[in-house]
TORPA-4810 file (N, C-alpha, C, O; in nm, 3 decimals):
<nodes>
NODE_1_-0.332_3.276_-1.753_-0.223_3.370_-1.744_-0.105_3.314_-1.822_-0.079_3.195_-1.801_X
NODE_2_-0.016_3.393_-1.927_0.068_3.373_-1.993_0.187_3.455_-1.997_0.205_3.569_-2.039_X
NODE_3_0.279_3.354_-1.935_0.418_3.470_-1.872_0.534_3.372_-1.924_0.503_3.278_-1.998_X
NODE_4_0.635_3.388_-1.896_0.770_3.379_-1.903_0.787_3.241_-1.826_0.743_3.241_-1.711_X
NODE_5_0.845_3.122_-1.872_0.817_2.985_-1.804_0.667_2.928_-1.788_0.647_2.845_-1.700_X
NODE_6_0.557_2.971_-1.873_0.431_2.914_-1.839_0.389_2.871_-1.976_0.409_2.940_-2.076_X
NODE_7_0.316_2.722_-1.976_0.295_2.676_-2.130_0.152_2.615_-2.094_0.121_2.538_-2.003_X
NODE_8_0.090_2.662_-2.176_-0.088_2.584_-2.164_-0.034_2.441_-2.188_0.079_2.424_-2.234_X
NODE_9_-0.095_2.365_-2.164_-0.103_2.200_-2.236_-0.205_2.176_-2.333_-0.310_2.180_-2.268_X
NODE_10_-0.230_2.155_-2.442_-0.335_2.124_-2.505_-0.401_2.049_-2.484_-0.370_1.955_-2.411_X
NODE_11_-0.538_2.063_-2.551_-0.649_2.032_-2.475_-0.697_1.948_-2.613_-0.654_1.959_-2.728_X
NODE_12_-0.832_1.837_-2.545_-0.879_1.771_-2.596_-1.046_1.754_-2.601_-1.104_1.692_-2.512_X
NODE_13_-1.112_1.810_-2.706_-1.264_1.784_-2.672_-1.277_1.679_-2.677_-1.193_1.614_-2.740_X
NODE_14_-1.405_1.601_-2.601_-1.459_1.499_-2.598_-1.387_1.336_-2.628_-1.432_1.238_-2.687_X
NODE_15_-1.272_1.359_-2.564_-1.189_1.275_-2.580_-1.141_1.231_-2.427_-1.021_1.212_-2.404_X
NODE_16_-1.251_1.215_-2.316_-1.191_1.207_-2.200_-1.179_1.035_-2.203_-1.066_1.009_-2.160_X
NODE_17_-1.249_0.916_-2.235_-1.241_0.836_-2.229_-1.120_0.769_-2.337_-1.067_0.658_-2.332_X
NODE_18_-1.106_0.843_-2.403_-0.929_0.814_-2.491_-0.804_0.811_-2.412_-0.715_0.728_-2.400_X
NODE_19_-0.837_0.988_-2.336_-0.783_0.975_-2.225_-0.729_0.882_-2.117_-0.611_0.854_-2.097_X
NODE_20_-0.803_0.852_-2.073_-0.826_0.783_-1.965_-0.707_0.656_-1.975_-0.610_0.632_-1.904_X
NODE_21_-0.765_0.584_-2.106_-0.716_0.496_-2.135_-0.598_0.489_-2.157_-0.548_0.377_-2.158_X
NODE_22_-0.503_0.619_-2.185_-0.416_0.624_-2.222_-0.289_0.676_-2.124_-0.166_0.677_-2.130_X
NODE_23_-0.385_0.716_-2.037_-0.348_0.723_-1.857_-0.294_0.596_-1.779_-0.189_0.557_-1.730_X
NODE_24_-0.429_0.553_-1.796_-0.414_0.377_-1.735_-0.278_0.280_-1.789_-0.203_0.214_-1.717_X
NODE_25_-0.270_0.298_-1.978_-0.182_0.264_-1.970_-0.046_0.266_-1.990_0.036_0.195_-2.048_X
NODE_26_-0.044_0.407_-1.899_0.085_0.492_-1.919_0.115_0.391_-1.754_0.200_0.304_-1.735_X
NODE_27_0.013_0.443_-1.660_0.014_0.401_-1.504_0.014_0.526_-1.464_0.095_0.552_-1.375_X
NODE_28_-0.047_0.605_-1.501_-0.042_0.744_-1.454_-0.152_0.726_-1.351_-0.240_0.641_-1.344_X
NODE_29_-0.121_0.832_-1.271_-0.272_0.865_-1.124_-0.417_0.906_-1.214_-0.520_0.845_-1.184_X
NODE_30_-0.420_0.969_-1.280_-0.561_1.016_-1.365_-0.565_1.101_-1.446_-0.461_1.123_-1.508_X
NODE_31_-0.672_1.171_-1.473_-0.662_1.242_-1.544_-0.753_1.380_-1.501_-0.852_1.352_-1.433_X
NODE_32_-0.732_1.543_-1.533_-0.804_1.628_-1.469_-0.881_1.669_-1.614_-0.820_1.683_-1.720_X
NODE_33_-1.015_1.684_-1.599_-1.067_1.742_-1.727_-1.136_1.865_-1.676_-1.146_1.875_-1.554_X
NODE_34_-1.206_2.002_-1.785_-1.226_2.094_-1.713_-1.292_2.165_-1.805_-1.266_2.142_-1.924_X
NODE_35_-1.379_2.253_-1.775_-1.444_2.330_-1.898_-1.347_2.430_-1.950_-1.251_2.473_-1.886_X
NODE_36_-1.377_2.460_-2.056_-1.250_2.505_-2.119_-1.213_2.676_-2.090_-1.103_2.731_-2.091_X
NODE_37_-1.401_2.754_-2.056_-1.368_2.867_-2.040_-1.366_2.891_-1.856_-1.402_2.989_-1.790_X
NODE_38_-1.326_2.795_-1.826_-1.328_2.789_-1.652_-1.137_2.846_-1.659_-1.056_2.786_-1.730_X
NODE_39_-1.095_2.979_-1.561_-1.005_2.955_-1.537_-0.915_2.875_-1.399_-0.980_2.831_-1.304_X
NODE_40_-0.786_2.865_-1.401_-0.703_2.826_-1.284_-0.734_2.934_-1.208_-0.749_3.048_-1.253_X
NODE_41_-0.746_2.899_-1.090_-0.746_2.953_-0.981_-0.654_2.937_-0.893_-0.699_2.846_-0.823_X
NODE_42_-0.525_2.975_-0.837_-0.446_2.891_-0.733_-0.472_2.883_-0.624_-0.499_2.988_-0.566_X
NODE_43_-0.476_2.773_-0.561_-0.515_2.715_-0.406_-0.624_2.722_-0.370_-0.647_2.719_-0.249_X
NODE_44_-0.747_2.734_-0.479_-0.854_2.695_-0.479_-0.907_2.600_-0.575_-0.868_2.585_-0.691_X
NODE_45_-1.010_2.529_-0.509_-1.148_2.436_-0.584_-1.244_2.470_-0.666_-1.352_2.527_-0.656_X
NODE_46_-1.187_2.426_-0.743_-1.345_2.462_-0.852_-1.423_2.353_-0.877_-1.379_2.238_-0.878_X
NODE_47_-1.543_2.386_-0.900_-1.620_2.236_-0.970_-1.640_2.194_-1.120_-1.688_2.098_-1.180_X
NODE_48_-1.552_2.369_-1.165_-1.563_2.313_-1.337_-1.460_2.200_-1.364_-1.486_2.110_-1.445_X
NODE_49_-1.324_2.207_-1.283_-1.196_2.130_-1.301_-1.255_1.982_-1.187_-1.301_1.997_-1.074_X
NODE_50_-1.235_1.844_-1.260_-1.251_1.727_-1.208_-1.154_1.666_-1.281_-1.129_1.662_-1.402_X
NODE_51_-1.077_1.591_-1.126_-0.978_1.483_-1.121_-1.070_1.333_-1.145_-1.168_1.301_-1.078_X
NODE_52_-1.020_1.264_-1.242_-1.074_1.155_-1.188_-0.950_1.039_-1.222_-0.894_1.012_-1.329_X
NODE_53_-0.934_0.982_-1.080_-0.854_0.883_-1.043_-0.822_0.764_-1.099_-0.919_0.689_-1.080_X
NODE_54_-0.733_0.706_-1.159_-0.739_0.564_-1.176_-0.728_0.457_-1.067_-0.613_0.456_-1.024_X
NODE_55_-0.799_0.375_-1.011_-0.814_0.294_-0.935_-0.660_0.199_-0.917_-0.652_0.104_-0.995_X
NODE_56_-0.583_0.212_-0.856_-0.480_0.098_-0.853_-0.506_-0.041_-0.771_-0.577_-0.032_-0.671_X
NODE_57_-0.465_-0.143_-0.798_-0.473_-0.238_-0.668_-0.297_-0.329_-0.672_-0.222_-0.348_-0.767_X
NODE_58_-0.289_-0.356_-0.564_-0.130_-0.464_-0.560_-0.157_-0.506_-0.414_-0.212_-0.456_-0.315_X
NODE_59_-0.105_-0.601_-0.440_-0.064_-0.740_-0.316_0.038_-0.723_-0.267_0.148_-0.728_-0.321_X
NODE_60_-0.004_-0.689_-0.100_0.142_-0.714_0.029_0.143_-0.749_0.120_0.039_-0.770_0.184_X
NODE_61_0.268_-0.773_0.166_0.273_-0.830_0.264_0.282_-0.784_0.417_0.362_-0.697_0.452_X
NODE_62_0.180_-0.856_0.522_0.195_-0.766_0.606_0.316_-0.798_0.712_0.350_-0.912_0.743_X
NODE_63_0.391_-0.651_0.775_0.516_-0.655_0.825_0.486_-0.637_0.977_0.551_-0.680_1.072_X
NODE_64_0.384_-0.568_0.977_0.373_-0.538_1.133_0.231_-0.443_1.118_0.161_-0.422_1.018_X
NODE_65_0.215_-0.386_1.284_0.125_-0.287_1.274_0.084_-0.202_1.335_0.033_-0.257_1.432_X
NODE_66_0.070_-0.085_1.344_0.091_0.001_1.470_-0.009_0.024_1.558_-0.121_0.001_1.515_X
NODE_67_0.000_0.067_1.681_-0.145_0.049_1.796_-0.233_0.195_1.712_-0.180_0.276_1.636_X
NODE_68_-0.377_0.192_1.757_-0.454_0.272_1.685_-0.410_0.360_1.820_-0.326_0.324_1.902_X
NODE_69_-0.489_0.485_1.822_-0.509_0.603_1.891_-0.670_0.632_1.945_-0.766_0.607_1.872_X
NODE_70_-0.682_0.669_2.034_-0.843_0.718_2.069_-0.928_0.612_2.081_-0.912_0.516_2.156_X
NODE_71_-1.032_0.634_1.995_-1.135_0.512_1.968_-1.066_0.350_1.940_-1.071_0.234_1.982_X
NODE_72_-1.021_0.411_1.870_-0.921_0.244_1.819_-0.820_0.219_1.936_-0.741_0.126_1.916_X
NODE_73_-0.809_0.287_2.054_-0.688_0.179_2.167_-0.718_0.064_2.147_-0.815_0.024_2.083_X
NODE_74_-0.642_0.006_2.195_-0.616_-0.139_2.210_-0.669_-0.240_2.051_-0.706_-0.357_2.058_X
NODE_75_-0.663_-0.173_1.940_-0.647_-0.271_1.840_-0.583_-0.209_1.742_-0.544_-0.098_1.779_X
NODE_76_-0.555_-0.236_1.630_-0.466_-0.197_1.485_-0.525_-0.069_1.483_-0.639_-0.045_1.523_X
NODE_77_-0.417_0.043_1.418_-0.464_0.135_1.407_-0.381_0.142_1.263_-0.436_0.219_1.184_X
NODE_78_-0.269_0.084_1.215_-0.275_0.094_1.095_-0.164_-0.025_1.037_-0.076_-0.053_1.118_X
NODE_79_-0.161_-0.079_0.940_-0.047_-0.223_0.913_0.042_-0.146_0.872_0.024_-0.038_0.815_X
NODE_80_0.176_-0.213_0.907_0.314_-0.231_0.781_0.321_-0.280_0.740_0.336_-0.394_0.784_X
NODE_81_0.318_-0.250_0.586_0.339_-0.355_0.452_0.485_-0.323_0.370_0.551_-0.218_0.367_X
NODE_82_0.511_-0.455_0.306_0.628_-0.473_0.294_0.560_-0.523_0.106_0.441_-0.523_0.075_X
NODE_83_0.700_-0.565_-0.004_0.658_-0.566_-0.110_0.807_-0.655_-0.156_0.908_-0.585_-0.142_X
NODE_84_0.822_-0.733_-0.184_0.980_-0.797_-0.273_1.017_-0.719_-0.353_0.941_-0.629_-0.386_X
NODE_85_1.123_-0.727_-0.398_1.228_-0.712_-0.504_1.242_-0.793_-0.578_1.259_-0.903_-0.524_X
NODE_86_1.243_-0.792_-0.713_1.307_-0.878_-0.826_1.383_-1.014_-0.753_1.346_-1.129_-0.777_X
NODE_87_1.527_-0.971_-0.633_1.628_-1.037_-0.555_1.597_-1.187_-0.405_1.648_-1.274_-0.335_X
NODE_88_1.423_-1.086_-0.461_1.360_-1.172_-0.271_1.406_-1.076_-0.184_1.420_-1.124_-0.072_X
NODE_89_1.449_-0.900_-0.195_1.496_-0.861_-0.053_1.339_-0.793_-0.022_1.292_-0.718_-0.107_X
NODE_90_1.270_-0.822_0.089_1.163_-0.711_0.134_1.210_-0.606_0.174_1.310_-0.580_0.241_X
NODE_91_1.058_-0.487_0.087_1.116_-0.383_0.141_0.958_-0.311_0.238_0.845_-0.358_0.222_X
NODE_92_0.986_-0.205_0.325_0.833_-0.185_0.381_0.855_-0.073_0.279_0.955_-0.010_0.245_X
NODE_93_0.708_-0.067_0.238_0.655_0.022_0.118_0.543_0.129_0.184_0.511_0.231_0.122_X
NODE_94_0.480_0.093_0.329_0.396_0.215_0.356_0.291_0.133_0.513_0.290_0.021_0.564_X
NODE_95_0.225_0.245_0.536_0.131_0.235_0.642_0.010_0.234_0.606_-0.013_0.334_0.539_X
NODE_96_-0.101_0.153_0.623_-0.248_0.126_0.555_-0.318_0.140_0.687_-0.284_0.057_0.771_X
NODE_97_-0.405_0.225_0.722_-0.524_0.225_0.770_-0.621_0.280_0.748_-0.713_0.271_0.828_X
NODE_98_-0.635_0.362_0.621_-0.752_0.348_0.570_-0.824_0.243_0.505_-0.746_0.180_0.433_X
NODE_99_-0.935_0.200_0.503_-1.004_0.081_0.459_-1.083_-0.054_0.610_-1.164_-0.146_0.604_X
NODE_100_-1.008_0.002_0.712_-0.977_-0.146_0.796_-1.129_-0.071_0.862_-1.161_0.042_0.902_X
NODE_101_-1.191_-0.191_0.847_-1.323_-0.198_0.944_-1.297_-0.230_1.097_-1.184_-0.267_1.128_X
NODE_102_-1.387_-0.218_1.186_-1.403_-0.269_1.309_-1.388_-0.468_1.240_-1.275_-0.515_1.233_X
NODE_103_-1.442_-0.507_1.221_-1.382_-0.639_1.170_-1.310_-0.695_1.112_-1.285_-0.816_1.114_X
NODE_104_-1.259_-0.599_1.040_-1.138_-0.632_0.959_-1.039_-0.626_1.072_-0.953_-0.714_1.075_X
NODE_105_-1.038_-0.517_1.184_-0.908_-0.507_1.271_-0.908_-0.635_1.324_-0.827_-0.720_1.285_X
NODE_106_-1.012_-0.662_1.428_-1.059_-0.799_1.475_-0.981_-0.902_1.396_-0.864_-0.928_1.426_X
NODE_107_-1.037_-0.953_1.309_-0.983_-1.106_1.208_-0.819_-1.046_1.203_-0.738_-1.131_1.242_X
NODE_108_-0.760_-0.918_1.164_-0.624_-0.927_1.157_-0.572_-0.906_1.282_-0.449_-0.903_1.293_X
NODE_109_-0.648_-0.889_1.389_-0.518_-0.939_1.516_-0.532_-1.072_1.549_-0.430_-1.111_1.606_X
NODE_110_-0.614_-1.154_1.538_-0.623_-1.266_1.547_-0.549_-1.378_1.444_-0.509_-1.493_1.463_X
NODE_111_-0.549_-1.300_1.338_-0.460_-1.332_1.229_-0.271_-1.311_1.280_-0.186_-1.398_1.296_X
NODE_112_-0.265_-1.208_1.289_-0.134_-1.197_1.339_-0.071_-1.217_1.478_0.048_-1.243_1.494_X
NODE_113_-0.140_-1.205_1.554_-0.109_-1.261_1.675_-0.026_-1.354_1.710_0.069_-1.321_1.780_X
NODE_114_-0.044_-1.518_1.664_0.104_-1.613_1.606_0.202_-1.576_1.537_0.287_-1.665_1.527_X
NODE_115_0.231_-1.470_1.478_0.297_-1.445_1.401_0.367_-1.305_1.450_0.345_-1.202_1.387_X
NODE_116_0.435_-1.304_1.542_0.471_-1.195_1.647_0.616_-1.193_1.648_0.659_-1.306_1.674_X
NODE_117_0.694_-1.120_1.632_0.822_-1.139_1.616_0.869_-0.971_1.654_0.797_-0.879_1.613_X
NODE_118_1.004_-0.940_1.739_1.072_-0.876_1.827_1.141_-0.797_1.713_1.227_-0.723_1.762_X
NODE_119_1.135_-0.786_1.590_1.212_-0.705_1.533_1.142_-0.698_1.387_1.067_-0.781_1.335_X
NODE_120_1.192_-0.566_1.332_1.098_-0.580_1.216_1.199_-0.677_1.090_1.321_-0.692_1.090_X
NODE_121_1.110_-0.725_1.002_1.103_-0.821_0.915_1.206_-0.818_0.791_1.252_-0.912_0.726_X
NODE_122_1.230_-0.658_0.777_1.246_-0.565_0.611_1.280_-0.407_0.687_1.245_-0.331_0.777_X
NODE_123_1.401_-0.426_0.546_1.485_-0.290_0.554_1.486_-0.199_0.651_1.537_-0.257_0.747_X
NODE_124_1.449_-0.043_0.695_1.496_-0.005_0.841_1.340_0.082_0.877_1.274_0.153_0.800_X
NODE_125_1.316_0.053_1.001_1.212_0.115_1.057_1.243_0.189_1.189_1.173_0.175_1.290_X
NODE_126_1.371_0.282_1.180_1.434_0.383_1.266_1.324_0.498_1.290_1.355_0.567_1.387_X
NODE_127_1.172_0.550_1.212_1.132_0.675_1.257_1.081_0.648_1.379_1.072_0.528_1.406_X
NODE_128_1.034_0.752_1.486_0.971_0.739_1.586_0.839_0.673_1.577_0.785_0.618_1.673_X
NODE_129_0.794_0.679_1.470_0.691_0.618_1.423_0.655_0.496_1.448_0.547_0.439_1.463_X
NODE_130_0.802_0.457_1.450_0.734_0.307_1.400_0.858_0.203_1.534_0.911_0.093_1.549_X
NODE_131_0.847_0.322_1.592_0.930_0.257_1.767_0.797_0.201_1.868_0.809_0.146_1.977_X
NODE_132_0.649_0.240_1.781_0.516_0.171_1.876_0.515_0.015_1.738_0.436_-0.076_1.763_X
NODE_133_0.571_0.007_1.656_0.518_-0.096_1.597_0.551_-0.261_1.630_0.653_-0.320_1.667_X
NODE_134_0.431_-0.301_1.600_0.443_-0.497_1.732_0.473_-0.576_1.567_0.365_-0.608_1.518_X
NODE_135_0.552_-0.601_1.505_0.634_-0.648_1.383_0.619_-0.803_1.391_0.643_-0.873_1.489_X
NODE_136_0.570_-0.845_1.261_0.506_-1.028_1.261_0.619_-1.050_1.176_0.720_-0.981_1.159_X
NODE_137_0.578_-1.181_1.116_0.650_-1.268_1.001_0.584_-1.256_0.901_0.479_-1.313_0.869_X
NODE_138_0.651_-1.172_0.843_0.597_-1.161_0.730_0.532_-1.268_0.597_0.594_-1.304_0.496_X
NODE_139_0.400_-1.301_0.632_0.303_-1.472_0.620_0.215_-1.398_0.533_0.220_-1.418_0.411_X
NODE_140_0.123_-1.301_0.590_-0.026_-1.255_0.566_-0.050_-1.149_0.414_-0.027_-1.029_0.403_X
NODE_141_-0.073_-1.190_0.370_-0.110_-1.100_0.228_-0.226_-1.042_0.196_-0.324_-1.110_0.168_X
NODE_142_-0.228_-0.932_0.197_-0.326_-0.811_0.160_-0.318_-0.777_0.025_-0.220_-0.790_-0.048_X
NODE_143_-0.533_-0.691_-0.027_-0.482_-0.611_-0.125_-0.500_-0.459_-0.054_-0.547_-0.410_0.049_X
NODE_144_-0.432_-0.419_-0.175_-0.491_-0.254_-0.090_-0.507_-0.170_-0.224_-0.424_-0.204_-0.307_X
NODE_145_-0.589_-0.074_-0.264_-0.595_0.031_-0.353_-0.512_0.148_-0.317_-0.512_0.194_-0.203_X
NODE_146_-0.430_0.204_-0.430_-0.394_0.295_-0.401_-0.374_0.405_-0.498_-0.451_0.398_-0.594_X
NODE_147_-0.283_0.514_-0.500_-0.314_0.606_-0.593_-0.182_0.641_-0.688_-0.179_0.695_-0.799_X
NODE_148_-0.080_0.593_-0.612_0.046_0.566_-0.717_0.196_0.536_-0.618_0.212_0.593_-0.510_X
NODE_149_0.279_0.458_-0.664_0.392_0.389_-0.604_0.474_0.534_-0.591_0.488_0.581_-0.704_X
NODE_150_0.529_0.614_-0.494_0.607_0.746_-0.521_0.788_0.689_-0.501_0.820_0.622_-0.403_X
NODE_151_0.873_0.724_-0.592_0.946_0.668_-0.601_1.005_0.547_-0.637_1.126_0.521_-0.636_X
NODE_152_0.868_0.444_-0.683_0.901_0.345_-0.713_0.838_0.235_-0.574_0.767_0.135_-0.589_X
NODE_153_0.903_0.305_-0.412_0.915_0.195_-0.333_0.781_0.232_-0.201_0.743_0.160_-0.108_X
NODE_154_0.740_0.361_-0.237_0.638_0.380_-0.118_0.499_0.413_-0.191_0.485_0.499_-0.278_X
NODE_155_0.393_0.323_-0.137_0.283_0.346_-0.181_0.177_0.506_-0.102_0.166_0.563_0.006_X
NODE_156_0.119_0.516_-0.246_0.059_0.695_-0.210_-0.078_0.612_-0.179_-0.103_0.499_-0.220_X
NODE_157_-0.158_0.691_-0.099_-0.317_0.678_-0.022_-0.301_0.561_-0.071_-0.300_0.529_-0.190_X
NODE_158_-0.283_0.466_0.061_-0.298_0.334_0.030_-0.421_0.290_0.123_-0.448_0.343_0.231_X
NODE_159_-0.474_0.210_0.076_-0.695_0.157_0.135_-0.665_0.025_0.149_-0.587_-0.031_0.073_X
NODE_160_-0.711_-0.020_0.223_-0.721_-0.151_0.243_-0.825_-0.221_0.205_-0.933_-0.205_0.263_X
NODE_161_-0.812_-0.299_0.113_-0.969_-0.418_0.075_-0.921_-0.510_0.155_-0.981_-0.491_0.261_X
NODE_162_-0.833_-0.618_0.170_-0.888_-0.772_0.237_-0.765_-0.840_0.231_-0.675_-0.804_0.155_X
NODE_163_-0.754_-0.961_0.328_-0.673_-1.054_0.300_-0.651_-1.140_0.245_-0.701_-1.241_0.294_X
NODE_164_-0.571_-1.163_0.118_-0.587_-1.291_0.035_-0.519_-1.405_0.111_-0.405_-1.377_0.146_X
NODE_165_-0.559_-1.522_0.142_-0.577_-1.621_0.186_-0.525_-1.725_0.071_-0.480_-1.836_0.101_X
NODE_166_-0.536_-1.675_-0.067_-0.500_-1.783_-0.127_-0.332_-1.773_-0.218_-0.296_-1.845_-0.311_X
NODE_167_-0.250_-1.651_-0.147_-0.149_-1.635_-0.226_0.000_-1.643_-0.101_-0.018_-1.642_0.021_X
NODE_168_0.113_-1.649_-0.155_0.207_-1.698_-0.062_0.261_-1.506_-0.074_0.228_-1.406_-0.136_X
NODE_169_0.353_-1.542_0.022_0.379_-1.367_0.070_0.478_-1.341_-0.029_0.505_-1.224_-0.056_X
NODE_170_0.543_-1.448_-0.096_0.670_-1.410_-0.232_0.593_-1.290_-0.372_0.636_-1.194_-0.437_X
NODE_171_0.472_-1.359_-0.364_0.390_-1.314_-0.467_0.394_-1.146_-0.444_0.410_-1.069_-0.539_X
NODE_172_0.381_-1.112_-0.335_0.396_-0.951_-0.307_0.515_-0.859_-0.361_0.599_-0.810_-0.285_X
NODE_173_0.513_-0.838_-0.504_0.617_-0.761_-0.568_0.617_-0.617_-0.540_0.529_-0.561_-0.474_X
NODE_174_0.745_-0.543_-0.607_0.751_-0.397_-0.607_0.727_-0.377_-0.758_0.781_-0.452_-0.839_X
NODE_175_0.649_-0.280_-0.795_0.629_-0.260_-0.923_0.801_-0.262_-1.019_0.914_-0.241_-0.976_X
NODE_176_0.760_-0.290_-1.137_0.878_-0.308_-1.211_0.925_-0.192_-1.288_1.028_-0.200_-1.355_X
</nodes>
C-alpha cells in the first residue's frame, strides 16, 4: 500500500548474508527478509516474512533476585543485574529469568546466599516489583544473551547462560 507518509525500503536479492553482516556491525537486533511478492499484512504472521536475530552476549553483575512464583516458590525466580559506567557508578540494567535451569537456580542461591545485603547495591529500585527483591553484593558475574540494550541502560529479552567464575564484577560494563 502506497499513501501519503509511506516509503517502501529497498530491497535486496540474495544479499541476506551481506546483510546480516552489516547488521551485526551496525549492532542492530537483525534483520527481516521476505519474499518479495508476499504482502504486509498488519498484526499478522506470515511465514513468507522471517526475522532473524542477531545473537547478543554481555557480562553482569548480579544485584539481587526476586522470589519465583508457583512452581518455582521458594527459589530464584528471576536475578537483578546491574552493569558499570565508564565512572564505576552501577547501574541495574534488567531482570533475567529466562535461561535459569532447576540447577542453575540451586548453584545461584547457594552462590548468593553469603552475599546478602538489606538494601539494593545500584541506582533506585522504588517499583513494587522489586519491594520482594533479597539484594547481594554485587561479587557474582553472569553472561546472558540478549536482543538489544533499549536506551542504552536496560537490557531487551535478556537469557541467561552461566556464571563466569573467572572475571571480577568491574569487568561488567554498559555498552559504549
Amino acid at each position: 500500500m502506497r499513501g501519503a507518509g509511506v516509503q517502501t525500503p529497498p530491497f535486496f536479492v540474495d544479499a541476506a548474508a551481506e546483510l546480516y553482516a552489516a547488521a551485526q556491525e551496525h549492532g542492530l537486533e537483525g534483520i527481516v527478509c521476505k519474499r518479495l511478492d508476499s504482502p504486509y499484512t498488519p498484526g499478522q504472521r506470515a511465514r513468507t516474512w522471517v526475522k532473524t536475530v542477531i545473537p547478543h552476549v554481555a557480562d553482569v553483575v548480579v544485584c539481587g533476585w526476586l522470589p519465583g512464583q508457583g512452581r518455582l516458590r521458594d527459589t530464584i525466580g528471576a536475578l537483578v543485574v546491574g552493569a558499570y559506567d565508564r565512572t564505576g557508578h552501577l547501574h541495574l540494567v534488567g531482570r533475567v529469568g529466562s535461561g535459569l535451569s532447576g540447577a542453575a537456580r540451586r548453584q545461584l542461591q547457594q552462590l548468593l546466599a553469603p552475599l546478602h545485603r538489606g538494601s539494593p547495591p545500584a541506582g533506585h529500585a522504588e517499583s513494587a516489583a522489586m519491594a520482594e527483591a533479597m539484594w547481594v553484593d554485587p561479587q557474582v558475574v553472569a553472561r546472558i544473551g540478549y536482543r538489544s540494550w533499549t536506551g542504552g541502560t536496560q537490557l531487551r529479552h535478556p537469557v541467561y547462560r552461566g556464571v563466569l567464575d573467572d572475571r571480577d564484577a568491574s569487568t561488567a560494563l554498559l555498552p559504549e
